[in-house]
Structures are given as structure tokens and as C-alpha cells.
N, C-alpha and C positions, 0 to 999 in steps of 0.2 A: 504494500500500500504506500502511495507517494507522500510522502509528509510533504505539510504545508509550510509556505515559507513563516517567520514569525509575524505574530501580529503584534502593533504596536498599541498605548491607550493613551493618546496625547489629550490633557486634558478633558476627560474623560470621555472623548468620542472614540469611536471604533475606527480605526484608518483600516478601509477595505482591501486588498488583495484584486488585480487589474481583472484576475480571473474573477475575481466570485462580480464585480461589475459587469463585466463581458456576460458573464448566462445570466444576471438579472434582464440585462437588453435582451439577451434572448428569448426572452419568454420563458426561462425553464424556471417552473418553482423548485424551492430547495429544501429539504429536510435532512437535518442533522441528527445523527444517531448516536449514543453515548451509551455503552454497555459497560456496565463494574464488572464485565468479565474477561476470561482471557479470549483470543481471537479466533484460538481453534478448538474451541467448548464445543460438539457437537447439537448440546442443547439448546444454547442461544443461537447458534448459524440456524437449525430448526425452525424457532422462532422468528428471525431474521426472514426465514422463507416464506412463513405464514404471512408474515405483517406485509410483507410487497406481494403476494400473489393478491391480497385483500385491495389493497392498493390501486392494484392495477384492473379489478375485479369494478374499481369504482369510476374506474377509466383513467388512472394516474401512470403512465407508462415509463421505464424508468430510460430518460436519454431522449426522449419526445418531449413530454410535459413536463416532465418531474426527473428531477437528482436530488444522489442519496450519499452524505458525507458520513464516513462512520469514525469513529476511535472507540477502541477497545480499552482499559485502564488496568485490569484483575484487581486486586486490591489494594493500591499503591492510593492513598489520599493525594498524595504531592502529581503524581500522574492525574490523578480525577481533575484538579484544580488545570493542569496544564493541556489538558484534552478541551475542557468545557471554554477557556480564553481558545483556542483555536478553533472551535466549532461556534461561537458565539464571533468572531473573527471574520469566520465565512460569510455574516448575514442572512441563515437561513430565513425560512417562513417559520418553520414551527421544529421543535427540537423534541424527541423520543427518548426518555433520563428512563435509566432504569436501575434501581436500587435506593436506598436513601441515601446514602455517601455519594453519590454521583451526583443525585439532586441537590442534594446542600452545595458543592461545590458549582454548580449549574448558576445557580441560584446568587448563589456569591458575587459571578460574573455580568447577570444580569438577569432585569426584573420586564423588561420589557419585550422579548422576543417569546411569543407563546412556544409554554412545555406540556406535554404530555406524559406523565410517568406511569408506570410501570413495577411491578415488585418492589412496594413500597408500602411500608407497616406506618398505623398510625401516625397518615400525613398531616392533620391538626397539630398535635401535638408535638409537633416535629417541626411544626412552624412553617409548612408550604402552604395552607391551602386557608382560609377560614375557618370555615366549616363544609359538610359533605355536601347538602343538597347547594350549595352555591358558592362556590371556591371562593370568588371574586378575582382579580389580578387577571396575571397571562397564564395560570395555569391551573391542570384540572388532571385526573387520571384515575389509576385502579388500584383499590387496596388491597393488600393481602390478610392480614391480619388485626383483629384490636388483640389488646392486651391477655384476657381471659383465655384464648387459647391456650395460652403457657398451662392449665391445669389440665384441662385436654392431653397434651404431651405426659403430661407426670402419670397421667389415669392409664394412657394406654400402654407407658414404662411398666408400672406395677401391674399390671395385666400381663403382658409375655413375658414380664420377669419378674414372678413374686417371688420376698424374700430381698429384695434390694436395702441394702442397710442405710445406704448413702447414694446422692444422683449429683452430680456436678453439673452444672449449666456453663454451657461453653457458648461466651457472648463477646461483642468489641462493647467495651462500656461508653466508648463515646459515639454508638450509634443507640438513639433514645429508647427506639422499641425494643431494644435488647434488654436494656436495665427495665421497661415495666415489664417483659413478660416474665424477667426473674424477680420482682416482686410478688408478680401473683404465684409463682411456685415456690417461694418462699413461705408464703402465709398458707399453701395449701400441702405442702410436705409434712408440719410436724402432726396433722390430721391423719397424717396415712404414716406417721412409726418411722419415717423417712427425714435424713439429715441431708440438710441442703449444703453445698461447697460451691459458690462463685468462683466462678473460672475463667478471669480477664484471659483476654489474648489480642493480639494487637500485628500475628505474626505467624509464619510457618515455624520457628523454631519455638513460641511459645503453645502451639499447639502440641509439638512434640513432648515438650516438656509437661504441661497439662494431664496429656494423657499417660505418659511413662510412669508421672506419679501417683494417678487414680491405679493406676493398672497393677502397685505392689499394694492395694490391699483391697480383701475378698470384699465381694458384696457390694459391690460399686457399680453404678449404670450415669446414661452422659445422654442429657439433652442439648443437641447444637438445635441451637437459634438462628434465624435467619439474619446471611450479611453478604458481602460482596468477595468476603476474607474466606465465610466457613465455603460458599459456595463453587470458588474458586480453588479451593484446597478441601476440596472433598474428597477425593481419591486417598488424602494421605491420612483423612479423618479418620474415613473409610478401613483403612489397611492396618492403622493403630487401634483401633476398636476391637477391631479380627485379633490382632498380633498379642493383644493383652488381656483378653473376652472381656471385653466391655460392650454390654448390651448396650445399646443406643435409640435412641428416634430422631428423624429428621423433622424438618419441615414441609421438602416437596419430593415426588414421588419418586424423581432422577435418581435422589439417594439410594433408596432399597433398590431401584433395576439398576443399581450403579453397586450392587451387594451389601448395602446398607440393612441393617434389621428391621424395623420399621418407618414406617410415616407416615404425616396428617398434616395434609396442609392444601393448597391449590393445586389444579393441573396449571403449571407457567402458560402453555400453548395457547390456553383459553383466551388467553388477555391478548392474543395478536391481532383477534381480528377485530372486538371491541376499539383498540387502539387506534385501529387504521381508518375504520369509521371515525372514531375525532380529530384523524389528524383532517381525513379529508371534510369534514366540516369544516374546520381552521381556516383549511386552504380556501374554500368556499364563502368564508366572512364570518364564519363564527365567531361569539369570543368566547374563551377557553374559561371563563372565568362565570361565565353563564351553563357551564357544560357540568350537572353533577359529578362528584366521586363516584363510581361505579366500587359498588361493594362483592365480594367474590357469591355468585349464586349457589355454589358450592365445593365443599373441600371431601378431599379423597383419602382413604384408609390405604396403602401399599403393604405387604406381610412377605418379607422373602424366608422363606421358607428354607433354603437352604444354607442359610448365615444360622438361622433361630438351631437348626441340627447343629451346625459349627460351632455353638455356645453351647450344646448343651439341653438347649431348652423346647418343648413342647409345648406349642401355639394350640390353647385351649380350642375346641371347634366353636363355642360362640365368640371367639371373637376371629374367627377366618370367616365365619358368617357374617360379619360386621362388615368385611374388607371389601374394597371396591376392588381389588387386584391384588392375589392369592401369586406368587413368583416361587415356582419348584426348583 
């Protein structure tokens, strides 16, 4: 992918790039894409595919009407921040945030170019949006989660894994929804006989370390919380969980068909083509700011089944009956 040349902020105006003027005269509208993930996630490319077939479904063709500027960041804050000045740089129409660490950084950059986000927990309280049924500003999107889910996760921990003495919550504390969904499993562990350990991480070496130290003693299980960090270093979450049987639950369903234990959270896919329907309102005269938060119409049970044998443990039958996807 060609990097862009820098962009400057003299005085606080945006000095344009000759290209991104030249396809404004062109006619082409422009959207900017800004994923908290790495580039060759096959989940986001996925994604990625969904949101432009939808697009293009709306009659948005990419390289006729419409161009599509991406950067990728993984988990890097100081990346997110240096992505969103180059893609706010471009001067799109409307920009595609997806994560809350991406958006705060977006956000940072600028208040005036309509966003649409995406995998984003508790955007009120996160300071993007108003409130749900009327954002206000230039931006609007899809939530994933409020807060209360966090006891959801704990309930269906001690469901595939009774007998858990202790659960570690694996969160970045400076992303908001992290800290209340470990609130609400704070207040609802010592209810179920269960010792709560807060488990910053900020890093792939603190993740290691995290889990090597759950991992020397018995009776211990690990909720990772959703972020830009665990989703990006999943594989390694994934592989330390195995390597030291630490039962686990995710957030989204990628985890467990990624050999994850369990999960309960969204299907990601869902929100692509919702998305593309607002960006292409946007591009249409919308304002994003008039566009509800779209709340997830539903969240999905995932149960692999061949991780739950590799621990040990025996996945009751009501709760495979519970599951919207049974993984042998």
C-alpha cells in the first residue's frame, strides 16, 4: 500500500495533498477507512469485502464514483493517532473508525468530517456520541456492547468451567468499556464463590506475562474483553490459554473458530452492511449526527468443543443447546 506523503496542520487548516484535490475535481467521492487491526487479519479483509460489495450494491462503484483510502494501525495508539492525521489529511466525505482506540484518536484529529464506527462498546460514555437515539455532531455508528454483558461472560465461564476459584479479566485500562465491564464482574464474582484479579495489559509481552502467571496456579479461568490489543493478539491469547489450560471466553465468535473455548458477543460481519447503508446516506446529504446508534439485534453463543476436551472439561448438553454454533 503506497503511503501518503505527510500532511501538514498550519494553523489549524488541513493543507491538502494535489492528489486528494485532483479526485475531488473528479467527481470521485472519498471514504477513509481506519481499522485497529493488523492488514492481513483475514476477519477484517472479510469485513472489508462485505462493507464494499454493500456499497457498491447501493450503486457506489469503487474507481467510478467512489474511492477507498484504508490504514491499518493493530494496536499501536501512537500508529492510530498517525493513521487518522493522514486519512483526515486526504479530505474524505465520511471516514469508517473501527474500535474505540481508533475513534478517540479519529476524533482527536477532527470533529468535522462525518465518522461512522464500528466495534465500539459504550460510545456515550466514551465521549463520541450524545446519546443513542440522536448522536448529534458528525458522527453516529454500531455498538457492541453496554457494560452488563461482563456478567454474561462470568455466567457462561462458570458454566463450562465449574469449580473456577479465581477469573482474571484481561483488559487495556485506558480503553473505558474495558474498566466498566470489569466493574460489573467485579460486583458479580464474589456472588458466585469467584475471586476477581485485574489484568492490565497494555502489550504482547504483558499479555504473556499475564497469563504465565494465572497459568502457575490451579483453578484459574480468563475473560478477555474486547480491544484493538486482545483482538489483534488473539492467536497468542489463544495459544497461552491452551499452553497453560486456562479456560477462557471471548467476546466475538472469530475467537472459539480461531480455537478459542468459548464466546458471546456479536457476529463482526453483521455491522458491514448496516455501515454501508450510512455511509451511503452521508454521501447522499445525511447528517451522521441525525442517524441513530444502531444497537446489536443480536449476540451469538460459539462452544469449540475440541479446546473444552483439550482442558479437560465436559460442555454440559444445556448449554450446547444454548449455543448458536457447536465447533467439533
Amino acid at each position: 500500500m503506497r503511503r501518503r506523503e505527510f500532511i501538514g496542520l498550519v494553523g489549524g487548516a488541513v493543507i491538502l495533498p494535489r492528489a486528494a484535490i485532483a479526485q475531488k475535481k473528479d467527481g470521485l467521492r472519498r471514504v477513509g477507512v481506519i481499522m485497529g487491526f493488523a492488514e492481513n487479519d483475514e476477519v477484517w479483509q472479510s469485513f472489508l469485502a462485505t462493507f464494499r460489495q454493500a456499497l457498491q450494491d447501493f450503486g457506489w462503484i469503487d474507481g467510478r464514483n467512489i474511492q477507498f483510502d484504508y490504514r491499518f494501525t493493530g494496536e499501536s495508539e501512537e500508529r492510530m493517532g498517525r493513521m487518522a492525521e493522514e486519512i483526515v489529511g486526504l479530505a474524505p466525505d465520511v471516514i469508517l473508525a473501527s474500535t474505540n482506540s481508533v475513534v478517540s484518536a479519529t476524533l482527536n484529529v477532527t470533529r468535522s468530517i462525518p465518522v461512522v464506527f464500528t466495534w465500539v462498546s459504550d460510545p456515550v460514555r466514551s465521549g463520541f456520541v450524545a446519546n443513542l437515539p440522536r448522536p448529534g455532531g458528525k458522527i453516529t455508528g454500531f455498538h457492541n456492547f453496554e457494560p452488563a454483558i461482563g456478567g454474561k461472560w462470568l455466567a457462561y465461564l462458570d458454566q463450562i468451567a465449574p469449580g473456577l476459584r479465581r477469573v482474571a479479566v484481561l483488559h487495556v485500562p485506558e480503553v473505558a468499556p474495558n474498566v466498566a465491564f470489569l466493574r460489573v464482574i467485579e460486583a458479580a464474582a464474589p456472588q458466585m464463590g469467584i475471586a476477581l484479579s485485574p489484568a492490565e495489559i497494555r502489550s504482547a509481552a504483558d499479555i504473556e506475562r499475564v497469563l504465565s502467571d494465572l497459568g502457575q496456579q490451579g483453578g484459574s479461568g480468563l475473560i478477555v474483553t474486547p480491544s484493538a490489543l486482545t483482538a489483534t493478539r488473539r492467536d497468542l491469547i489463544i495459544e497461552l490459554a491452551a499452553r497453560f489450560k486456562l479456560p477462557a471466553i471471548y467476546s466475538f465468535g472469530f475467537y472459539a473458530e480461531s480455537g478459542g473455548l468459548i464466546s458471546y458477543g456479536i457476529n463482526q460481519l453483521e455491522q458491514a452492511r448496516p455501515a454501508a447503508a450510512y455511509v451511503d446516506q452521508i454521501l447522499r446529504g445525511a447528517s451522521p449526527g441525525n442517524l441513530p446508534v444502531q444497537l446489536p439485534l443480536k449476540y451469538e453463543l460459539v462452544i469449540n468443543l475440541k479446546t473444552a476436551a483439550a482442558l479437560g472439561l465436559t460442555v454440559p448438553n444445556s448449554l450446547q443447546l444454548l449455543a448458536d454454533q457447536v465447533i467439533e
